[in-house]
C-alpha positions in Angstrom: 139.1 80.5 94.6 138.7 84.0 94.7 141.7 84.9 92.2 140.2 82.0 89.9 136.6 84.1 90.1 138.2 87.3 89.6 140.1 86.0 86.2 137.3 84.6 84.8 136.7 85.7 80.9 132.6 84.1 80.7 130.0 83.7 82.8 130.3 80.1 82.0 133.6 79.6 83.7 132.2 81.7 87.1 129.3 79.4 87.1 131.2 76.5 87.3 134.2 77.6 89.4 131.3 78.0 91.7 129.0 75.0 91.4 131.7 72.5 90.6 134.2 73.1 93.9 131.7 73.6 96.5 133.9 72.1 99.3 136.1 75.4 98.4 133.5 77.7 97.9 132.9 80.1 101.4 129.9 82.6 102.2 132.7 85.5 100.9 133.0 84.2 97.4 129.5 84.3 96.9 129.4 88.2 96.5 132.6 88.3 94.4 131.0 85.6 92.2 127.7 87.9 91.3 130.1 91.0 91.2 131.9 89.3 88.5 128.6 88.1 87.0 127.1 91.3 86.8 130.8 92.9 85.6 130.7 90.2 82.6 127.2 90.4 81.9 127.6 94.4 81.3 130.0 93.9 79.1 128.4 91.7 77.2 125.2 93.8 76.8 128.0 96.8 75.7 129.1 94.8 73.4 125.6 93.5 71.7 124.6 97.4 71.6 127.6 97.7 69.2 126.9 94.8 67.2 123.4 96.2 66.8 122.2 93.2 69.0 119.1 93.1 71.9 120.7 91.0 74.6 119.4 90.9 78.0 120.8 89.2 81.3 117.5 87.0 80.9 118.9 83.6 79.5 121.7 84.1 81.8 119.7 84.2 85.0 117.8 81.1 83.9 120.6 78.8 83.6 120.7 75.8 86.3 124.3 76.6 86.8 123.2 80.6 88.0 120.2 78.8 89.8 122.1 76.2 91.8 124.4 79.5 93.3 121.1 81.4 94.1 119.9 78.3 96.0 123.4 77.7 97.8 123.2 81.1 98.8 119.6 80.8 100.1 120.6 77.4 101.7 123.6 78.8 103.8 123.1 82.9 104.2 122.0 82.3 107.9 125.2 81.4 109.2 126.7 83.8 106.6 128.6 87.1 108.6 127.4 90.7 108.2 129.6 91.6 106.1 128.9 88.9 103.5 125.1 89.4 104.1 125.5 92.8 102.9 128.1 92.7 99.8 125.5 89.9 98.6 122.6 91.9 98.9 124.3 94.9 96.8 125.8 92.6 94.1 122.1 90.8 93.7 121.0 94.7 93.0 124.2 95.2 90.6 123.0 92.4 88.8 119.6 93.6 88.3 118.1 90.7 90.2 114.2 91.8 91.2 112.8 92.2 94.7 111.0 89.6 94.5 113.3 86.7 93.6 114.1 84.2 96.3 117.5 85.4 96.8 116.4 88.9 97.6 113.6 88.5 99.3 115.9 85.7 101.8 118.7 88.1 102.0 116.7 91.3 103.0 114.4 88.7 105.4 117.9 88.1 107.2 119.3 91.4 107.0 116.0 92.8 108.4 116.5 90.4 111.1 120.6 91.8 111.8 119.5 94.8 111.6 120.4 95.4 115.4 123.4 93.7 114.9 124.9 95.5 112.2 127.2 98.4 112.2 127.9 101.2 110.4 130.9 100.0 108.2 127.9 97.1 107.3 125.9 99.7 106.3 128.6 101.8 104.3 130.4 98.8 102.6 128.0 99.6 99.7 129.5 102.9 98.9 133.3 102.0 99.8 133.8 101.2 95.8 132.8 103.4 92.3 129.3 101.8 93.2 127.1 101.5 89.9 124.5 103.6 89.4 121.7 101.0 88.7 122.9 99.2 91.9 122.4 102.4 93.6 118.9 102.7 92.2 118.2 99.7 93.5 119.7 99.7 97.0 117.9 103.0 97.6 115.0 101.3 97.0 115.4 98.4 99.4 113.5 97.8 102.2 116.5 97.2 104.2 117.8 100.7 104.0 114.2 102.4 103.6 114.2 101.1 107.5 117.3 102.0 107.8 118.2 105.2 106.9 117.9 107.9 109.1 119.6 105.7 112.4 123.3 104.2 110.7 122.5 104.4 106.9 122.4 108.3 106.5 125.3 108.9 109.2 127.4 106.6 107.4 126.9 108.1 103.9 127.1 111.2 105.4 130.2 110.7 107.0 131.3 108.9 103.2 130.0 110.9 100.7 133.0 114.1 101.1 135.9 111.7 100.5 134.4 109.8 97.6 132.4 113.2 96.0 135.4 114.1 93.5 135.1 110.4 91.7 131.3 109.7 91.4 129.9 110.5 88.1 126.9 113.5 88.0 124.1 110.9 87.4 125.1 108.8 90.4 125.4 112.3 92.7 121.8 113.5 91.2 120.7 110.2 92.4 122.1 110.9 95.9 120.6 114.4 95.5 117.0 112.8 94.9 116.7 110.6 97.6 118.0 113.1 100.0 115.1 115.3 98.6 112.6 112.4 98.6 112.8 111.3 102.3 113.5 115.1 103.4 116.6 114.4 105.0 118.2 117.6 106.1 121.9 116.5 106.6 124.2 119.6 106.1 127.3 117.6 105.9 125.2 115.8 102.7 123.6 118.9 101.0 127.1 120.6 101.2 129.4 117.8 99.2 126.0 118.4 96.6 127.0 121.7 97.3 130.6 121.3 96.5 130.2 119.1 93.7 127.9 121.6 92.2 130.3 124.3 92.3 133.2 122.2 91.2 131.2 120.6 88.2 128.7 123.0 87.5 129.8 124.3 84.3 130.4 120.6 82.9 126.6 119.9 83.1 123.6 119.9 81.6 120.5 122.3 82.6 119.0 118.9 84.0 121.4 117.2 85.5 122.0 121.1 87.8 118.1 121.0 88.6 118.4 117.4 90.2 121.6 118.4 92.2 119.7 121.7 93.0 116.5 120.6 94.4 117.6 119.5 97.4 118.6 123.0 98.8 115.1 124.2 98.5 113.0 121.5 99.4 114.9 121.4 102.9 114.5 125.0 102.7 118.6 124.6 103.6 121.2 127.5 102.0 124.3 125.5 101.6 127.4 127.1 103.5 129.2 128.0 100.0 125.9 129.3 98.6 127.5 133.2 98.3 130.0 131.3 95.9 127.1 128.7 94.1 124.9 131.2 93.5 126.3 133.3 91.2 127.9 130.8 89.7 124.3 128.6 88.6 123.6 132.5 87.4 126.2 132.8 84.8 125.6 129.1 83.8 121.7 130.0 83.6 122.9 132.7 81.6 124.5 130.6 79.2 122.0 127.7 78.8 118.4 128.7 79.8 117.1 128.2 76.3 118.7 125.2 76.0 116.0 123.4 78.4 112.8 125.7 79.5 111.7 123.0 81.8 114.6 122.8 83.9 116.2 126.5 84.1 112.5 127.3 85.5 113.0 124.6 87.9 116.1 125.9 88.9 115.0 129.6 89.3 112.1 128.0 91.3 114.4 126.4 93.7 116.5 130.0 94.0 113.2 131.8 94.7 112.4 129.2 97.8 115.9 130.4 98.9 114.8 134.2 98.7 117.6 134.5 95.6 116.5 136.3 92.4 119.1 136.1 89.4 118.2 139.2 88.0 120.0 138.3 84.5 118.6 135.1 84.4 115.0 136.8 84.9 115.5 139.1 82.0 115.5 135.8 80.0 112.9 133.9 80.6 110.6 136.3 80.6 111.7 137.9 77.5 109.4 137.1 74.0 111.8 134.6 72.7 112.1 132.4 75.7 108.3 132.4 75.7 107.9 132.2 72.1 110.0 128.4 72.7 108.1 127.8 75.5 104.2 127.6 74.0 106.1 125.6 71.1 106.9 122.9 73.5 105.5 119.6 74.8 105.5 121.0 78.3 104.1 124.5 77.5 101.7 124.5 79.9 103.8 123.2 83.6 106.2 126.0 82.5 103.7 128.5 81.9 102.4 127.4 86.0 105.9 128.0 87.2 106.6 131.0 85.1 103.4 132.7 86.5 104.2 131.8 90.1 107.7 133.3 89.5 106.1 136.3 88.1 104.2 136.3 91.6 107.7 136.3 93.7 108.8 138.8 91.6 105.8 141.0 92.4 105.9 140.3 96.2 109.6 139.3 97.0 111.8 141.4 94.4 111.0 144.5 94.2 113.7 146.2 93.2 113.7 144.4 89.6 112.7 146.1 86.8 113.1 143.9 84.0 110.3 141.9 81.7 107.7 140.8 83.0 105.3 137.5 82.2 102.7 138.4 79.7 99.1 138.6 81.6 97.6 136.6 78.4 100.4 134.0 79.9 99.4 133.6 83.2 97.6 130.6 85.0 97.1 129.2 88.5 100.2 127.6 89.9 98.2 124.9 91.1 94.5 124.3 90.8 93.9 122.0 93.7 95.5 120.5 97.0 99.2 119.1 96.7 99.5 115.3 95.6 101.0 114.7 98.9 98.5 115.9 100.9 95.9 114.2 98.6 97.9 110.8 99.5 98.5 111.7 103.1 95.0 112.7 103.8 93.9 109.8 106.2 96.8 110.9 108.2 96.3 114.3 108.7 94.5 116.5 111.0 92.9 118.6 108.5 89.8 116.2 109.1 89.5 116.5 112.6 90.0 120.8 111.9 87.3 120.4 109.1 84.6 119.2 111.7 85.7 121.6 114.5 85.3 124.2 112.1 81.9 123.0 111.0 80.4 122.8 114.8 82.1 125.6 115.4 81.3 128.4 113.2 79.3 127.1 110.8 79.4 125.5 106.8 78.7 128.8 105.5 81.7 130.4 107.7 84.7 128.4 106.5 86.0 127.2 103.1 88.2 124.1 102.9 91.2 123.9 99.6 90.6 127.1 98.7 93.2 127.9 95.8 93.9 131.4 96.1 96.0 133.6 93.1 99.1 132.9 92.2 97.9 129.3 92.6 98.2 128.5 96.3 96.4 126.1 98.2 95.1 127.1 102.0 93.8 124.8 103.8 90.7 126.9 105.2 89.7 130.0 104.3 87.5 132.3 107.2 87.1 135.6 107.1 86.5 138.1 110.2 85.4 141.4 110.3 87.4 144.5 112.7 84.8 142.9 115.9 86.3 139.5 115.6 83.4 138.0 114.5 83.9 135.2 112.0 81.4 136.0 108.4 79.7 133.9 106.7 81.4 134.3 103.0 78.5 134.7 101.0 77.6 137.7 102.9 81.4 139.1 102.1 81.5 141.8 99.0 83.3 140.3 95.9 85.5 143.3 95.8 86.9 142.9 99.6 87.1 139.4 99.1 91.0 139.9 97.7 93.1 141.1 99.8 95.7 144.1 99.0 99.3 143.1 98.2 102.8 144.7 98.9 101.1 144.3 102.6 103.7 146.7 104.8 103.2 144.6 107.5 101.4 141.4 108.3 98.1 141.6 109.4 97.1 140.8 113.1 96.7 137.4 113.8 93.6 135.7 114.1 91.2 137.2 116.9 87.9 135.2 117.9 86.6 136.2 121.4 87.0 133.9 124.2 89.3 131.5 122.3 86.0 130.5 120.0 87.9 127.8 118.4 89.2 126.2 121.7 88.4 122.6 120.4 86.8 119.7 121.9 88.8 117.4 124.3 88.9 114.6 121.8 90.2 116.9 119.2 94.3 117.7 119.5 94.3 120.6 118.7 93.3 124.4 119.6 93.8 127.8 118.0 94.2 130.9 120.9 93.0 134.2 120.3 95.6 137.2 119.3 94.2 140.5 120.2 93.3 142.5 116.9 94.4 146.0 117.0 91.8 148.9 116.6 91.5 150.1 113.3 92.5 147.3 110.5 90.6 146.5 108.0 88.7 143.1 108.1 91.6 140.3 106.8 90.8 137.3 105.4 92.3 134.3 107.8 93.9 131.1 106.4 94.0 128.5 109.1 97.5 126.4 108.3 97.2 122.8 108.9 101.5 121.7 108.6 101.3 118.0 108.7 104.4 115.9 109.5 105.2 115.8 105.6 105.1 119.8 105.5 108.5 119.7 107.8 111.9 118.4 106.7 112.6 115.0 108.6 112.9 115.4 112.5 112.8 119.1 112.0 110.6 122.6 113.2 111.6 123.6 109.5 109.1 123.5 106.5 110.0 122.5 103.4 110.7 125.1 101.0 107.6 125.2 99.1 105.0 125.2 101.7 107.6 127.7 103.5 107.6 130.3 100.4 103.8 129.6 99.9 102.9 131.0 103.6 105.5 134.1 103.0 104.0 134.8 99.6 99.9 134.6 101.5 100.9 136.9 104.5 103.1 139.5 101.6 99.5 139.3 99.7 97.5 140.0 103.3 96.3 137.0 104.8 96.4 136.6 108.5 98.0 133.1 108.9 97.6 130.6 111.5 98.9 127.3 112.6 96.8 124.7 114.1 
């Protein structure tokens, strides 16, 4: 039965190999039958495209033949093995099946239920093949693995990915390289085959096909172990291509510069008159203008030694203008609420501010300032002109002092801020109080991600005193 699926030249003849010998049929054909579905159905659609046809998998799908296997395979999956659980689950997303089908939503119901149960080969199968991209797509978005992921799922792949690396196609690795960078996972063994790949392929791809593969580095705030080789590398290929796509060599600067790496050559570029000129003649003038000026920030604070073009002033705008979309989303699970209302009974409305953006474009979470005594101001009472501090700090400024640990916080509130002695003689400093929530850190990590990371170096360069609470 399997050969017979295998050589089948329509769907047709799958279908009823399958529903017409059902005595023969076992839970392990089932998966090779919607492989070969899938297989036949793609190269049907390939072929439509060069007639100049529309022709989805639609009609297909709706066929009592392809319904009566769906149904089998709802009927019997409970006494199905793992194995076969599994292989049906990734051939249903080959197919392009949707979540909420009966068929999916059975099979995930009784993998979620396995889950103890299965192993990590189980778990891996789905990558032991030249696994296709949509399928991919789709199994990253399962439930199953969403569970899943950091215990077998990311071990496995982890422990997969170097040996299969050399044969996947870019678009398939940039789509390993995004959820990586989604979920914060900061596996080393994963960000190096990136790594690897990167280096091997790098001068093959496109400007955004390198961004995808590159973001990963620098929102795990993780310098991959070939990175003195990479480096240079994505410089001379920078070099080459950075008009070719504004968008996404600033990207890729921006992910260098979280890394503390400033391609000098590279800089001369985009900041030169032409680059701009193509820039404000583009669809996405203005996001490129938002990087550019917080690049032209780093360069100020971070690099000093360059003395190339800079960005226009006429050119330059606030990075961002309010608080993060993540911490907008995660709000209701974040402590920042809890600091807010401390603050308030604390020292006062008039003594804080609360998503304050400060220039290049950062966002603080609050925003107090104390004079040389440690006593916390009211702003309004603060002169505009002392209200920025200097940059090119030398050092940072002391840490936050209030006498007598003043913002020691109430037992039902979990957290507290202790006093640091302020030496004699500073200047008053403004203080941003840092609230890192749990989506600030890569996962089951001390280390921030890359952005907030370079946003706190770039406030305490520009001479804010910073504190975690």
């Amino acid at each position: 039965m399997k050969r017979l699926i295998e050589r089948s030249r329509s769907v047709g003849e799958v279908l009823r190999w399958v529903t017409q010998n059902p005595s023969k049929v076992s839970a392990s054909h089932y998966p090779i039958a919607l492989h070969k579905l899938g297989q036949l159905l793609q190269q049907q659609q390939g072929q439509a495209v060069l007639n100049g046809e529309s022709r989805g998998p639609g009609p297909v799908l709706e066929q009592p033949e392809f319904q009566a296997l769906c149904q089998a395979i709802v009927s019997g999956c409970s006494k199905f093995d793992n194995f076969s659980i599994v292989n049906c689950l990734y051939a249903a997303a080959a197919l392009g099946l949707p979540g909420e089908s009966p068929l999916v939503r059975v099979l995930e119901d009784e993998s979620r239920s396995r889950l103890g149960r299965f192993n990590q080969k189980d778990v891996s199968m789905v990558f032991s093949s030249e696994a296709n991209n949509k399928a991919l797509e789709a199994i990253f978005s399962s439930q199953l693995f969403y569970e899943n992921r950091q215990e077998r799922f990311i071990r496995s792949m982890a422990e997969w990915l170097p040996r299969k690396a050399e044969n996947l196609t870019p678009y398939t690795m940039a789509l390993i390289a995004k959820y990586v960078a989604r979920h914060r996972l900061r596996e080393p063994r994963l960000l190096d085959t990136i790594a690897n790949f990167l280096l091997k392929r790098g001068e093959q791809l496109d400007s955004k096909v390198i961004q995808k593969l590159v973001f990963p580095f620098s929102r795990m705030n993780y310098r991959p172990s070939n990175h003195s080789e990479l480096f240079p590398r994505l410089e001379a290929i920078l070099e080459q291509k950075a008009g070719s796509s504004p968008l996404a060599t600033v990207n890729i600067l921006m992910s260098m510069f979280q890394l503390s790496h400033f391609p000098q050559s590279v800089l001369h570029q985009v900041f030169s008159p032409a680059f701009i000129t193509n820039v404000m003649s583009s669809p996405y003038a203005l996001i490129v203008r938002r990087y550019l000026s917080l690049l032209d920030a780093a360069v100020e604070l971070e690099f000093r030694d360059y003395s190339g073009p800079r960005l226009d002033p006429r050119y330059r705008v606030l990075m961002f203008e309010h608080a993060l979309t993540a911490d907008e989303a995660n709000r209701k699970y974040s402590y920042k609420g809890l600091v807010a209302e401390a603050l308030r009974q604390l020292v006062g409305e008039e003594c804080y501010r609360q998503d304050e953006v400060l220039p290049p474009g950062y966002c603080t979470d609050f925003l107090l300032w104390i004079n040389r005594t440690g006593t916390v101001l009211p702003l309004s009472r603060v002169p505009a002109a002392a209200k920025a501090p200097a940059a090119h700090a030398t050092a940072s400024p002391a840490a936050l002092s209030l006498r007598s640990s003043v913002l020691a916080l109430t037992s039902d509130l979990p957290i507290c801020c202790r006093a640091a002695q302020q030496p004699p003689g500073l200047p008053r400093e403004q203080v941003v109080l840092s609230v890192n929530d749990k989506w600030h850190y890569c996962q089951n990590s001390d280390i921030l991600v890359g952005s907030r990371a370079m946003r706190d170096r770039h406030l305490r360069l520009l001479g804010y005193s910073l504190v975690q609470v």
